[in-house]
VEXBAMI-142675 format. One record per residue (C-alpha): residue in one letter; x, y, z; residue number from 1. Coordinates in nm, 3 decimals. Example, Ala and Ser with C-alpha at 12.3 -4.5 7.8 and 13.67 -1.06 7.14 Angstrom:
// residues 2
<site><residu>a</residu><c1>1.230</c1><c2>-0.450</c2><c3>0.780</c3><num>1</num></site>
<site><residu>s</residu><c1>1.367</c1><c2>-0.106</c2><c3>0.714</c3><num>2</num></site>
// end
This chain:
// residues 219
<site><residu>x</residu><c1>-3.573</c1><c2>-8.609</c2><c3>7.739</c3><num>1</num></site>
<site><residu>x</residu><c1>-3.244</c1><c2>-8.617</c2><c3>7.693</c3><num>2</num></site>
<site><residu>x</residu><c1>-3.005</c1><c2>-8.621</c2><c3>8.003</c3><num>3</num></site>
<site><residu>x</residu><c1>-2.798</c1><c2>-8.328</c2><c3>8.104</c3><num>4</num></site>
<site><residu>x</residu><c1>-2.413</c1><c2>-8.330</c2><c3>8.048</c3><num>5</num></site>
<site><residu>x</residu><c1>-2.068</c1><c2>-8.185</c2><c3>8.151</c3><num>6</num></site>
<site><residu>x</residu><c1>-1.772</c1><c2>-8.225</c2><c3>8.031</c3><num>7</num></site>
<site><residu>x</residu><c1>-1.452</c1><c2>-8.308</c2><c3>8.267</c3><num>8</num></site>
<site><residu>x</residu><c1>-1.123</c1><c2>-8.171</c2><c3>8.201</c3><num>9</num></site>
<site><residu>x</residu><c1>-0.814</c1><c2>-8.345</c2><c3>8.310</c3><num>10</num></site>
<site><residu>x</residu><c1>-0.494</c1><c2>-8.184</c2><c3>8.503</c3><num>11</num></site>
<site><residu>x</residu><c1>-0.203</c1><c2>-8.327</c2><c3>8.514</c3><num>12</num></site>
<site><residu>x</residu><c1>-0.109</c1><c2>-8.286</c2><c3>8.868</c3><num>13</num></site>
<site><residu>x</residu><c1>-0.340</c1><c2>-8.271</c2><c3>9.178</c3><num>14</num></site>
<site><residu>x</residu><c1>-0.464</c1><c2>-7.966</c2><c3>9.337</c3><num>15</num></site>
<site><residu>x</residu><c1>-0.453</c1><c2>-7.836</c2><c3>9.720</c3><num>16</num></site>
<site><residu>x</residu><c1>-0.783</c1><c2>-7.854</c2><c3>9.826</c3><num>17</num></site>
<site><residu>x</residu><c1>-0.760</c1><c2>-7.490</c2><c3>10.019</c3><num>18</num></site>
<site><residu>x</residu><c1>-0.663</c1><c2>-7.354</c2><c3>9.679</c3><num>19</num></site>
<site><residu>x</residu><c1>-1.023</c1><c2>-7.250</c2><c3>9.668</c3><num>20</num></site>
<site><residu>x</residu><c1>-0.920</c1><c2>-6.925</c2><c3>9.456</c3><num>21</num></site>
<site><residu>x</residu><c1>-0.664</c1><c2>-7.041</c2><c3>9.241</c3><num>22</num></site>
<site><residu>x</residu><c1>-0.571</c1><c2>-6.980</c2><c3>8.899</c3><num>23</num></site>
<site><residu>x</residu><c1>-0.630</c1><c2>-7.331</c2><c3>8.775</c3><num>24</num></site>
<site><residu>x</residu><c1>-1.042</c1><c2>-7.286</c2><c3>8.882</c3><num>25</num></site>
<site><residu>x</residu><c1>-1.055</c1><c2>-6.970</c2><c3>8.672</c3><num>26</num></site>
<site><residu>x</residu><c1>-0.946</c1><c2>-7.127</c2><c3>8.348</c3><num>27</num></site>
<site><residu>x</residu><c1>-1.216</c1><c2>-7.394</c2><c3>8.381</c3><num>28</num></site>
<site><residu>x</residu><c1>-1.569</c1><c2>-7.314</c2><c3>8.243</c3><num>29</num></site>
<site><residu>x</residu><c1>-1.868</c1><c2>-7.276</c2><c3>8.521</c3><num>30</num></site>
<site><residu>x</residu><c1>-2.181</c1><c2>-7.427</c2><c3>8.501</c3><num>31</num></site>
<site><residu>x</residu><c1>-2.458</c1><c2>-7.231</c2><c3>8.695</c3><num>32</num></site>
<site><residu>x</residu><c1>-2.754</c1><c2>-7.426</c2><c3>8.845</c3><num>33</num></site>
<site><residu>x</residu><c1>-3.067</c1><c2>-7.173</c2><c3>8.863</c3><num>34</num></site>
<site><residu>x</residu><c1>-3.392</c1><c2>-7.423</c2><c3>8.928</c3><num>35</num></site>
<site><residu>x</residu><c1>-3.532</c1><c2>-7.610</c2><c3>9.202</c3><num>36</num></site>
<site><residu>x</residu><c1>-3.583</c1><c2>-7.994</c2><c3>9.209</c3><num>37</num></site>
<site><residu>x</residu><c1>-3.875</c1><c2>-7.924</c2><c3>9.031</c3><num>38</num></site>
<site><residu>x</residu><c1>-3.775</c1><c2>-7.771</c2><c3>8.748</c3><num>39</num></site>
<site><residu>x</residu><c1>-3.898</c1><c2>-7.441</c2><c3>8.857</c3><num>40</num></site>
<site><residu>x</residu><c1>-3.714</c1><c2>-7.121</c2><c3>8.844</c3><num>41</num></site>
<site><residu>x</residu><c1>-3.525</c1><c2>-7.035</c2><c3>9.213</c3><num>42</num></site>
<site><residu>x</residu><c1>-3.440</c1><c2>-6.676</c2><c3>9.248</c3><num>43</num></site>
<site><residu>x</residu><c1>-3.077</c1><c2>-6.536</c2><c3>9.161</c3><num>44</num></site>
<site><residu>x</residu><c1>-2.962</c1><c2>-6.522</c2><c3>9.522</c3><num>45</num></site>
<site><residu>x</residu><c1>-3.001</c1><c2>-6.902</c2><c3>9.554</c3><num>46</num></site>
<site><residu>x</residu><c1>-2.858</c1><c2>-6.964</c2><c3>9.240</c3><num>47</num></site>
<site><residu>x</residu><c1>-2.503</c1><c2>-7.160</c2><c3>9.248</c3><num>48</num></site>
<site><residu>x</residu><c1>-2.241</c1><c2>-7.267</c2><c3>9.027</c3><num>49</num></site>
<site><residu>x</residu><c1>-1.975</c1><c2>-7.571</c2><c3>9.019</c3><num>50</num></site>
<site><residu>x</residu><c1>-1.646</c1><c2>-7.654</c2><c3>8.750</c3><num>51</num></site>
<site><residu>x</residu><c1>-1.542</c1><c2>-8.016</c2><c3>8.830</c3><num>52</num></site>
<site><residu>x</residu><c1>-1.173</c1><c2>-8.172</c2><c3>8.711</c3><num>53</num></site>
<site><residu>x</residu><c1>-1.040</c1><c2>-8.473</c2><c3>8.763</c3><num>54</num></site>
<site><residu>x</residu><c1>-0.662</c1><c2>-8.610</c2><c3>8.754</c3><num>55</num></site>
<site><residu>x</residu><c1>-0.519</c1><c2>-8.964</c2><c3>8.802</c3><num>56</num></site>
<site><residu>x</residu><c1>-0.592</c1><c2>-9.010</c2><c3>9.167</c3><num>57</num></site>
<site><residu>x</residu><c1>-0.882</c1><c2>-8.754</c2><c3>9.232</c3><num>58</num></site>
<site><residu>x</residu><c1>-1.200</c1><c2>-8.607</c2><c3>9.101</c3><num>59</num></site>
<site><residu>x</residu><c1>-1.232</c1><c2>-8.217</c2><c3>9.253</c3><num>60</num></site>
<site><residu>x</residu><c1>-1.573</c1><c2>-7.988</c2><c3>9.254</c3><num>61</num></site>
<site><residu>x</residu><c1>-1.553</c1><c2>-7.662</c2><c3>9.312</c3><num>62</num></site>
<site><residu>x</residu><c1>-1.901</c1><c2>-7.477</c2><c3>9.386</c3><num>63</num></site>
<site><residu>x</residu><c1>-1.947</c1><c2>-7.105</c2><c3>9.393</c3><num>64</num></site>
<site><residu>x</residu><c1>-2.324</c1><c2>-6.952</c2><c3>9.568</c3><num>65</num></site>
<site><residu>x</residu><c1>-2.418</c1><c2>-6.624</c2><c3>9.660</c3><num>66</num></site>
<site><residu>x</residu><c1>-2.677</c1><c2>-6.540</c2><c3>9.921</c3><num>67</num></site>
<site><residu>x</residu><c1>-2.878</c1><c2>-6.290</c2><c3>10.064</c3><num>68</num></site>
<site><residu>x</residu><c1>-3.040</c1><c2>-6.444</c2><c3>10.332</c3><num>69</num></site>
<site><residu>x</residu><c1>-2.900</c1><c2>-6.552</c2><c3>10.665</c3><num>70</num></site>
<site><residu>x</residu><c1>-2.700</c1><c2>-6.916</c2><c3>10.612</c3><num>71</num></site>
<site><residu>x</residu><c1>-2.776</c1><c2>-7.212</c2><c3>10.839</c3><num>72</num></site>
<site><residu>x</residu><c1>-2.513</c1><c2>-7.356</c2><c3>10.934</c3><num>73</num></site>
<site><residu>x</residu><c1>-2.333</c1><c2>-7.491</c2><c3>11.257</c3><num>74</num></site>
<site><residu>x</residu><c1>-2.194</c1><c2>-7.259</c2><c3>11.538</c3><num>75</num></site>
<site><residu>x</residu><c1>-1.957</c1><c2>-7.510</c2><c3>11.671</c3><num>76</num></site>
<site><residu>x</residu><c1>-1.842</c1><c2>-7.709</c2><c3>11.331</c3><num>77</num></site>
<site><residu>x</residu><c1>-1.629</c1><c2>-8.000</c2><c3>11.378</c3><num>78</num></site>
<site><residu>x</residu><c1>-1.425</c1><c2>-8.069</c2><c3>11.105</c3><num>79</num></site>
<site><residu>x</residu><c1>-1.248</c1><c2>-8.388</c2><c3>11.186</c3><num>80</num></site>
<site><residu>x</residu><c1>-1.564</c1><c2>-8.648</c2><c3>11.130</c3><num>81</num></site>
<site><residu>x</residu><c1>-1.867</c1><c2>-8.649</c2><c3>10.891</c3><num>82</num></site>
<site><residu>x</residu><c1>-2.181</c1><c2>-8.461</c2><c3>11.009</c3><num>83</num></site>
<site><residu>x</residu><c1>-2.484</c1><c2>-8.676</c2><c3>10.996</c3><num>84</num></site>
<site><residu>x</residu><c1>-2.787</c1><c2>-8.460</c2><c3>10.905</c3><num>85</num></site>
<site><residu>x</residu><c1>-2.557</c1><c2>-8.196</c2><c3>10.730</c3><num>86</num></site>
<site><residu>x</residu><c1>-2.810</c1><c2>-8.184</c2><c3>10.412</c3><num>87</num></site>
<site><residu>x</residu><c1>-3.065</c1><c2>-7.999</c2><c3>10.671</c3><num>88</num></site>
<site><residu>x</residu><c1>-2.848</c1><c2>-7.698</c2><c3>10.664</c3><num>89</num></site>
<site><residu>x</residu><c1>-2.662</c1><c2>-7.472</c2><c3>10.415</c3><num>90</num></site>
<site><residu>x</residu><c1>-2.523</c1><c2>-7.701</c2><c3>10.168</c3><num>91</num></site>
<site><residu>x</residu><c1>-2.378</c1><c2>-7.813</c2><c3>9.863</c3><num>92</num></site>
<site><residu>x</residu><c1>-2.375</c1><c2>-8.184</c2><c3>9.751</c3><num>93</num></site>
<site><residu>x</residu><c1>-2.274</c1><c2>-8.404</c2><c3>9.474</c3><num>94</num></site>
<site><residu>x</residu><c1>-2.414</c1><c2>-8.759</c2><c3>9.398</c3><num>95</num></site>
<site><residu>x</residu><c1>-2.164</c1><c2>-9.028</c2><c3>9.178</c3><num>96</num></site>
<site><residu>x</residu><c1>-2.263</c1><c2>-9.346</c2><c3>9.038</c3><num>97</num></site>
<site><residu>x</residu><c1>-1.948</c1><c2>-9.479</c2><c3>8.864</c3><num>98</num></site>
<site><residu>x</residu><c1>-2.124</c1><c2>-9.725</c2><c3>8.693</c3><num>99</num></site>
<site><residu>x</residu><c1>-2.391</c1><c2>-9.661</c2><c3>8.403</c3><num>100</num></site>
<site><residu>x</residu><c1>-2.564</c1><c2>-10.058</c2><c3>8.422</c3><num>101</num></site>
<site><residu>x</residu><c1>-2.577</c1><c2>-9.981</c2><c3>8.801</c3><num>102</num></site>
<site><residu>x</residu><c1>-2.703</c1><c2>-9.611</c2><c3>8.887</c3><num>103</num></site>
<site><residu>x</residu><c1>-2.880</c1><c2>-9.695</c2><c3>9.161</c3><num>104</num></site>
<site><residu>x</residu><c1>-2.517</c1><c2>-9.784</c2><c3>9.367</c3><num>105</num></site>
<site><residu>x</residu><c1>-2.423</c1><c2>-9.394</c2><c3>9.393</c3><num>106</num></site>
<site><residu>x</residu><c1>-2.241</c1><c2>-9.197</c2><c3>9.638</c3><num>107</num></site>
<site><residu>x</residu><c1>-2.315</c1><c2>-8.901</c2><c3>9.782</c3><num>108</num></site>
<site><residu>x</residu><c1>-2.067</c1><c2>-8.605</c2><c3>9.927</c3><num>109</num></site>
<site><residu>x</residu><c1>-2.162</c1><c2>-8.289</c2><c3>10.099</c3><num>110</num></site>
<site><residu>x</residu><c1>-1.950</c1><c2>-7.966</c2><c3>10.186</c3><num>111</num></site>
<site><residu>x</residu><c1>-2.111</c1><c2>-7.669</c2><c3>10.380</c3><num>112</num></site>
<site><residu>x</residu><c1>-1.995</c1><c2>-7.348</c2><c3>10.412</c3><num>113</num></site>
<site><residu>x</residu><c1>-1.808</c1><c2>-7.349</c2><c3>10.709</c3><num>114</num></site>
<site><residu>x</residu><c1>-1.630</c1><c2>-7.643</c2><c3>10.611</c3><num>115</num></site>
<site><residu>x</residu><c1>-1.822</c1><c2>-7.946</c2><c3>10.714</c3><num>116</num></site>
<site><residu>x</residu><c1>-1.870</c1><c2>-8.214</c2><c3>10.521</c3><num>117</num></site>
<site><residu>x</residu><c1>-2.038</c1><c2>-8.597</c2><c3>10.486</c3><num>118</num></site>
<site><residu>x</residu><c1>-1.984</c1><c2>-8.885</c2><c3>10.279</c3><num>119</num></site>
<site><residu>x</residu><c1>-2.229</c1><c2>-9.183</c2><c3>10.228</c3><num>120</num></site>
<site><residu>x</residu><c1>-2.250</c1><c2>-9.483</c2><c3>9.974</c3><num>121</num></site>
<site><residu>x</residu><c1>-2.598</c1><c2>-9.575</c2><c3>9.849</c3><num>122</num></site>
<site><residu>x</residu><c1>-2.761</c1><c2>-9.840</c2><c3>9.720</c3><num>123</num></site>
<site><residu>x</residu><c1>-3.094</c1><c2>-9.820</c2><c3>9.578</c3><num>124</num></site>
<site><residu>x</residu><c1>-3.086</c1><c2>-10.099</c2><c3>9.378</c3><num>125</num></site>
<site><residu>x</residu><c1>-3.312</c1><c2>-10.339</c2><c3>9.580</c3><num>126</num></site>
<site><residu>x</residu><c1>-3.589</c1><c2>-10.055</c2><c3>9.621</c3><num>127</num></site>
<site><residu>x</residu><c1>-3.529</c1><c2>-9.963</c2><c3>9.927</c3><num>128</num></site>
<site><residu>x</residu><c1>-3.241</c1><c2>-9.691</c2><c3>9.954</c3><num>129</num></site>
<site><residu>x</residu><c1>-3.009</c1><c2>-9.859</c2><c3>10.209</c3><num>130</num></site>
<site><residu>x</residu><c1>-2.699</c1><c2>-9.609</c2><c3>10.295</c3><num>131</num></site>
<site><residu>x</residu><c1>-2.364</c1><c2>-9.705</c2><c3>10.443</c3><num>132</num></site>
<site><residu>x</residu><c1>-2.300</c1><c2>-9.462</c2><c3>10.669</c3><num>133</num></site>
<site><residu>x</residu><c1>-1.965</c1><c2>-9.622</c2><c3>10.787</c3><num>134</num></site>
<site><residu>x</residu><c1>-1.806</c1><c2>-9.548</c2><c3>10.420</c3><num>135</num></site>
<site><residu>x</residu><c1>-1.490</c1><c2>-9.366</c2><c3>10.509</c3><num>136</num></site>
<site><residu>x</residu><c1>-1.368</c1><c2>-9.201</c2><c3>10.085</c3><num>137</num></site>
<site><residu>x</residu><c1>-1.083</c1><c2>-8.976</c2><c3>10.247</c3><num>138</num></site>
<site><residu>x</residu><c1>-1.257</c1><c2>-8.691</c2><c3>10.093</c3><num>139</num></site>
<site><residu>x</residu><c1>-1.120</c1><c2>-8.294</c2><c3>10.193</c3><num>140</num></site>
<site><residu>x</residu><c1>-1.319</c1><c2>-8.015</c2><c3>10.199</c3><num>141</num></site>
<site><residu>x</residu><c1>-1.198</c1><c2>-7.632</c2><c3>10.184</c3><num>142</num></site>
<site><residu>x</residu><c1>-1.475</c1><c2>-7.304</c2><c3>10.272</c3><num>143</num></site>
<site><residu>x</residu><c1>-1.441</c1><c2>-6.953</c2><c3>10.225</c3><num>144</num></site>
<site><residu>x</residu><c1>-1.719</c1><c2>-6.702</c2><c3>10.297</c3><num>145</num></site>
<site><residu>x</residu><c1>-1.717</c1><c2>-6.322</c2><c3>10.184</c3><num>146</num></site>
<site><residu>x</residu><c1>-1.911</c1><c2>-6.031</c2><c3>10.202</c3><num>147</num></site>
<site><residu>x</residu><c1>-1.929</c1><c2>-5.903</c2><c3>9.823</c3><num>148</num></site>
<site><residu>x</residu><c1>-1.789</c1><c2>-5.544</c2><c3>9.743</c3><num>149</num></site>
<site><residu>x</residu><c1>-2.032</c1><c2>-5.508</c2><c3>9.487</c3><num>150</num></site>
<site><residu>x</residu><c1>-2.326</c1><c2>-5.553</c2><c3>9.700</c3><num>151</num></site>
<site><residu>x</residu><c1>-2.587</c1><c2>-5.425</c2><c3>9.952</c3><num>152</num></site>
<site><residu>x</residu><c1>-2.411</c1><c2>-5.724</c2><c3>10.206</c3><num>153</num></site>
<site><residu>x</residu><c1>-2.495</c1><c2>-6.024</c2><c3>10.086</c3><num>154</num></site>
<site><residu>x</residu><c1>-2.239</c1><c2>-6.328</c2><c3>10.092</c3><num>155</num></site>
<site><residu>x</residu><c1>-2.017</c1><c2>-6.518</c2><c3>9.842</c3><num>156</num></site>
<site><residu>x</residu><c1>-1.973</c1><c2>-6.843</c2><c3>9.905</c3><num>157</num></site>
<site><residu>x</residu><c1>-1.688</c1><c2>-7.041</c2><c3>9.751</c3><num>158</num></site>
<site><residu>x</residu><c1>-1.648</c1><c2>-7.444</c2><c3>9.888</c3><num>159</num></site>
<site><residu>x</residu><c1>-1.449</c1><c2>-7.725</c2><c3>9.695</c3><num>160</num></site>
<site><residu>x</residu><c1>-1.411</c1><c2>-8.110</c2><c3>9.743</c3><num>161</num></site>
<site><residu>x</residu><c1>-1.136</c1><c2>-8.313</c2><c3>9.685</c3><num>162</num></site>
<site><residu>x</residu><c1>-1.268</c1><c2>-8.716</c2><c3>9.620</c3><num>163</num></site>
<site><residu>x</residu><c1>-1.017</c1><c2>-8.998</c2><c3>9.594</c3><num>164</num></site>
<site><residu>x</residu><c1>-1.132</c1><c2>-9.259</c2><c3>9.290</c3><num>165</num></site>
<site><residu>x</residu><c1>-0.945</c1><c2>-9.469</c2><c3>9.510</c3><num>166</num></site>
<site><residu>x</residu><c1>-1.300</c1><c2>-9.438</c2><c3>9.753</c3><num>167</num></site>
<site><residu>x</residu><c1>-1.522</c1><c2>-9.505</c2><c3>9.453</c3><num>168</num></site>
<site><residu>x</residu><c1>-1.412</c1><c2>-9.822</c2><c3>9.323</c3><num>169</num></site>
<site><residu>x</residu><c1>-1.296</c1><c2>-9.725</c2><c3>9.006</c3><num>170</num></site>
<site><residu>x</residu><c1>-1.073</c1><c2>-9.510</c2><c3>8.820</c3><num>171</num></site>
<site><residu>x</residu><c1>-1.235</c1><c2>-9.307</c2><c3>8.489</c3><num>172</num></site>
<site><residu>x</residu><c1>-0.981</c1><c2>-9.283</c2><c3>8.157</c3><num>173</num></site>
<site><residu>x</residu><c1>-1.060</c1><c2>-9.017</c2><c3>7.907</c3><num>174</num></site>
<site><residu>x</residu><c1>-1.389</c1><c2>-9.100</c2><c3>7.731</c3><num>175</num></site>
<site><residu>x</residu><c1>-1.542</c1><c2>-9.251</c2><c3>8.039</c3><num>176</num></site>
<site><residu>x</residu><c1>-1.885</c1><c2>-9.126</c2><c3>8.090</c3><num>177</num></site>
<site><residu>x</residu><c1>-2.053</c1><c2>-9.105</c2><c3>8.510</c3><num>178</num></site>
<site><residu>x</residu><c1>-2.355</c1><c2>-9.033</c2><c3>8.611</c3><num>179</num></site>
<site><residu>x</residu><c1>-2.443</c1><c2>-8.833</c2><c3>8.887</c3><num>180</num></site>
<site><residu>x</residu><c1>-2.641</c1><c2>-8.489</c2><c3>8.978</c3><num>181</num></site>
<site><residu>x</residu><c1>-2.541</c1><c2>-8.174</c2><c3>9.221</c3><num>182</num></site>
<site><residu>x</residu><c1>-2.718</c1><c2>-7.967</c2><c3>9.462</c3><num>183</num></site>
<site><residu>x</residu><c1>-2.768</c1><c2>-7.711</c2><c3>9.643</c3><num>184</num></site>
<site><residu>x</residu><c1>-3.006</c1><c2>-7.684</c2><c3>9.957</c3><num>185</num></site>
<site><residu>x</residu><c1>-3.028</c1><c2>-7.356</c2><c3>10.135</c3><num>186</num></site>
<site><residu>x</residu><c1>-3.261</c1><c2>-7.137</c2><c3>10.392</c3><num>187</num></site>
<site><residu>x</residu><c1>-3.483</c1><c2>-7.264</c2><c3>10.654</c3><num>188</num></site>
<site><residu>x</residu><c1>-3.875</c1><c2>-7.396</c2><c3>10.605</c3><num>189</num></site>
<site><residu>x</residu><c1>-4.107</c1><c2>-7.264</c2><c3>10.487</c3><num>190</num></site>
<site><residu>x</residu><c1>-3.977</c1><c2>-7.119</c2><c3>10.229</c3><num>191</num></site>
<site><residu>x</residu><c1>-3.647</c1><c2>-7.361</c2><c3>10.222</c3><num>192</num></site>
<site><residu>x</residu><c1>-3.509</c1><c2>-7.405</c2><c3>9.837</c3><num>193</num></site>
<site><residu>x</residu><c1>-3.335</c1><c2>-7.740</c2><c3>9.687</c3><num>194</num></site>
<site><residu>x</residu><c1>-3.183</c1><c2>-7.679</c2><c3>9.388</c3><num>195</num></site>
<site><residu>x</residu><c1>-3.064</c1><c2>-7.916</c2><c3>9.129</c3><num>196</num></site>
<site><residu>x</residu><c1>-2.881</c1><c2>-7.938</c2><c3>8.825</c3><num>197</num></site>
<site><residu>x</residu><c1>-3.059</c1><c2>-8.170</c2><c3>8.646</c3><num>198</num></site>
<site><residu>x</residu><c1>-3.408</c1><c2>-8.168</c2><c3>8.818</c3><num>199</num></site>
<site><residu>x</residu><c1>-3.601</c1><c2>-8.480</c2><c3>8.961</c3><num>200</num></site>
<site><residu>x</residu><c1>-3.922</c1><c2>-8.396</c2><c3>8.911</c3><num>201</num></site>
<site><residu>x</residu><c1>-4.037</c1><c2>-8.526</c2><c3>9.226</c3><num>202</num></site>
<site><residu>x</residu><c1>-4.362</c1><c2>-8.458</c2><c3>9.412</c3><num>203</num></site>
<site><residu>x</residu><c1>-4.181</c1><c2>-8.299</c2><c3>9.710</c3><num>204</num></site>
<site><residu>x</residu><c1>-3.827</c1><c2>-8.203</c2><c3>9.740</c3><num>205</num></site>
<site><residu>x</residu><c1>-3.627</c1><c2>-8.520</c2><c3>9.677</c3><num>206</num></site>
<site><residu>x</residu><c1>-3.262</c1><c2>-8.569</c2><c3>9.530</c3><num>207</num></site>
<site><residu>x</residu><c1>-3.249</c1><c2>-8.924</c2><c3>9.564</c3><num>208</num></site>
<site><residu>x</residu><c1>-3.381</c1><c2>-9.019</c2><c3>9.217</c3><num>209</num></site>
<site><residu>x</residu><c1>-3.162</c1><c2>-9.208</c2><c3>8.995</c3><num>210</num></site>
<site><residu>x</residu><c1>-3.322</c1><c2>-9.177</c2><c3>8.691</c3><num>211</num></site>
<site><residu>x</residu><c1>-3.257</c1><c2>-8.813</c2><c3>8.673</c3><num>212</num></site>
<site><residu>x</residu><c1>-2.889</c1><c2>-8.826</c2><c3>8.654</c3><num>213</num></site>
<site><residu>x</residu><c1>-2.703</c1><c2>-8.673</c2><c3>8.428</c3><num>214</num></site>
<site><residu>x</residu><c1>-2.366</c1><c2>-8.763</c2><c3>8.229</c3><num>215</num></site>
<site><residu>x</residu><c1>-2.026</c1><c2>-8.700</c2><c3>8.370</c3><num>216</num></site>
<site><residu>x</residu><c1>-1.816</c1><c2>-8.700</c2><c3>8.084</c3><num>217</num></site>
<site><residu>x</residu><c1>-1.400</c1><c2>-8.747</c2><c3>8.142</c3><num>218</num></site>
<site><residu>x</residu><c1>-1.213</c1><c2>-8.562</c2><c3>7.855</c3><num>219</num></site>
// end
């Protein structure tokens, strides 16, 4: 099977983070993620979409999500350090290995909708996935949560990262091709749903397989 690929625009100058609704985001094409880790079908309301672009210093993902069910998320969000165990609430992630001999050194970054975020460097390469959780990338995060006008109630989500290359190790040129995968994990069990844009395949939910990456291509 081939692997899934997008395509990376450049800017020439960097972006605010909080510019969540900005111009420059609606000029760049969206790619919508509609199936589960499994490759199964999820239904619309959990469905999400993200538009990536990256300029000299910084790599920026912007992710878009409706819902119609009640988010999970944290009542008293602090914004100034990582939250460890963000990925078992509302959230949208994005997982970057720099390197295509070495996809098993990735990192991963996480933005919820009320602004909280994580960052992590992983290393799978000896079998065993080991995670740095004192990696520190710099990374900002921007959230805005609506109620839609053209609905019965239901939300629109918009959330963006801003990731220094500075934090990865390594600076892409035009050409460059990544690998990496995005996510989305929303609701509460049973009936929780983990999307992905290029699925894993897995036995039971699980975004932490390499091999499933797809191609991040810099143009």
């Amino acid at each position: 099977m081939q692997p899934k690929t997008i395509s990376i625009g450049s800017i020439g100058h960097d972006i605010d983070v909080n510019d969540l609704l900005g111009n420059v985001w609606e000029n760049i094409p969206s790619t919508t993620v509609s199936t589960y880790w499994s490759g199964s079908e999820a239904p619309v309301g959990r469905h999400f979409s993200f538009r990536m672009l990256w300029s000299a210093e910084n790599l920026y993902v912007h992710f878009r999500a409706n819902i119609g069910e009640p988010l999970v998320v944290s009542e008293k969000p602090d914004l100034t350090c990582k939250s460890i165990g963000l990925w078992d609430r509302d959230v949208c992630e994005i997982f970057i290995a720099p390197n295509l001999d070495e996809p098993r050194k990735y990192f991963e970054f996480e933005v919820a909708p009320n602004g909280e975020w994580l960052d992590v460097a992983i290393d799978y390469s000896g079998g065993e996935r080991v995670a740095d959780w004192n990696y520190h990338s710099g990374m900002e995060t921007a959230a805005v949560v609506r109620t839609r006008s053209d609905s019965d109630g239901s939300l629109n989500i918009v959330m963006a990262m801003k990731i220094p290359f500075a934090s990865l190790g390594k600076t892409p040129k035009a050409g460059d091709v990544w690998l990496g995968n995005l996510f989305r994990c929303v609701g509460k069990d049973p009936t929780r749903g983990y999307l992905s844009w290029s699925p894993t395949f897995a036995e039971t939910p699980n975004f932490h397989v390499p091999a499933a990456f797809g191609e991040f291509r810099f143009v």
